[in-house]
C-alpha angles and dihedrals in degrees: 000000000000090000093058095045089061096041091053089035080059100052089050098055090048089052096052093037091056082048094057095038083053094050086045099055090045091065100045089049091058091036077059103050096050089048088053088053099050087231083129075077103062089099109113095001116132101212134194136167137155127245128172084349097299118120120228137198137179141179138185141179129155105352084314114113135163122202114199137187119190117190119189115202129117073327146021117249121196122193104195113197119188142152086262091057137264132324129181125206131201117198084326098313123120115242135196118225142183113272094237090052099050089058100051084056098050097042082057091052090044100051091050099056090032084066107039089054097053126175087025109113101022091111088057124138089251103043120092116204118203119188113225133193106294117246143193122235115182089355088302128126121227134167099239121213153197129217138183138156133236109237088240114076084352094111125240092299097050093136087063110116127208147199123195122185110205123198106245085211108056103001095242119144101243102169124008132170143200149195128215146184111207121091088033082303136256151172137280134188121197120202109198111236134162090028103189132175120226122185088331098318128115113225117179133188121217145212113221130222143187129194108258080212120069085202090070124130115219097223089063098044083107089056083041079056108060090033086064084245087133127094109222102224103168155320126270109211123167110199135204100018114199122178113180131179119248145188118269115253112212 
C-alpha cells in the first residue's frame, strides 16, 4: 500500500510539475515575442496611424497610458481613453454620454489599438496563457497558444477566448484567432501581411478571415486554413504609421 501512495504521490507531482513547465513556457514564448516585436518599447512613444480613415494615438509612459480616436468629418470627434475612464470630445468641447453608449465606444477605441499592438499585453496580470502542440502552417513551425482572461481586470470582453500562433524561428505572431460573444458572436482568424518596422516597432497588416462552417472549432481554424475552409472578409491595414520619441512622464 505504501508502495502505491508514492507511486501515485509521484504521478501527481509529474503531472503538476508538466502543467506548470507548460504555463511557463507560455509565458516566455510570449516575453519573447514582445520582445521580437520591439512592443517592450512602447514606454514614452507617442504613436499614430490611420485606419478606415480614423486616425488613432497612443502614449504611454509608466503604466499610464491615453487612447485616443479622432474622427473628421462636419466635426471633429475625439474618443479619449485613459486609466481614469473615457471622455469624448466634439470640436474641442467636452460631452456626456449614456453609459451604455460610452462603452460601446470605448470598447471600439480599445479593440483597435488592442490589436494593432499586438503582442503587447499578453503578459498582463488577467490573461492565462495555456502552450499547445506545435504545428506547421505553410511548412512553417509555430508555438501555438492559448489565451483567456479572468472576468476581473480582464476587461468587458473577458469571455472572449484566443488562439496565437508564434514563429519558432524569430518569435513574431504570424496568425492568430479569436472567439466573441457580442453580435450573437463569432470567429475570426487573422493572417499577418505587410510586417514593417518603425523606429524599432513591429506593425503588421492582416487578412481576415471567417469559418465557412458554423460548426468550427476555434482551436482547428489553422487546419480550416490550409484546407481553403476560411472566408476571406476583409483586409486590416493600419496607414501612416508615425512612432516619435517623447519625454517620460513620472
Amino acid at each position: 500500500m505504501k508502495k502505491v501512495a508514492l507511486l501515485t504521490a509521484i504521478i501527481v507531482l509529474c503531472i503538476a510539475n508538466v502543467s506548470c513547465s507548460r504555463k511557463e513556457d507560455a509565458s516566455a514564448i510570449i516575453n519573447r515575442s514582445i520582445e521580437a516585436s520591439g512592443m517592450n518599447k512602447l514606454d514614452n512613444k507617442k504613436i499614430s496611424f490611420v485606419f478606415r480613415g480614423k486616425t488613432y494615438k497612443s502614449f504611454r509612459s509608466n503604466g499610464r497610458f491615453e487612447l485616443e480616436r479622432i474622427t473628421k468629418d462636419s466635426l471633429t470627434i475625439t474618443d479619449i481613453l485613459t486609466n481614469n475612464g473615457f471622455t469624448r470630445l466634439v470640436n474641442g468641447d467636452k460631452i456626456q454620454l449614456a453609459d451604455t453608449t460610452a462603452s460601446k465606444y470605448e470598447n471600439s477605441v480599445n479593440s483597435v489599438h488592442y490589436f494593432a499592438y499586438l503582442p503587447y499585453g499578453l503578459n498582463g496580470k488577467a490573461v492565462n496563457k495555456e502552450l499547445l502542440p506545435s504545428v506547421e502552417i505553410k511548412g512553417v513551425a509555430y508555438y501555438k497558444i492559448k489565451v483567456w482572461f479572468d472576468q476581473e481586470g480582464g476587461g468587458k470582453d473577458y469571455e472572449d477566448k484566443f488562439v496565437y500562433w508564434i514563429n519558432k524561428e524569430n518569435f513574431k505572431v504570424d496568425y492568430l484567432a479569436y472567439s466573441y460573444h457580442v453580435n450573437e458572436g463569432g470567429m475570426r482568424f487573422r493572417e499577418a501581411y505587410n510586417r514593417r518596422n518603425v523606429n524599432g516597432i513591429d506593425f503588421v497588416d492582416y487578412n481576415n478571415f471567417k469559418p465557412k462552417s458554423a460548426k468550427a472549432s476555434l482551436f482547428q481554424l489553422d487546419s480550416l486554413f490550409q484546407a481553403g475552409g476560411l472566408e476571406l472578409l476583409s483586409k486590416i491595414a493600419l496607414k501612416d504609421v508615425k512612432v516619435e520619441n517623447a519625454p517620460n512622464v513620472n
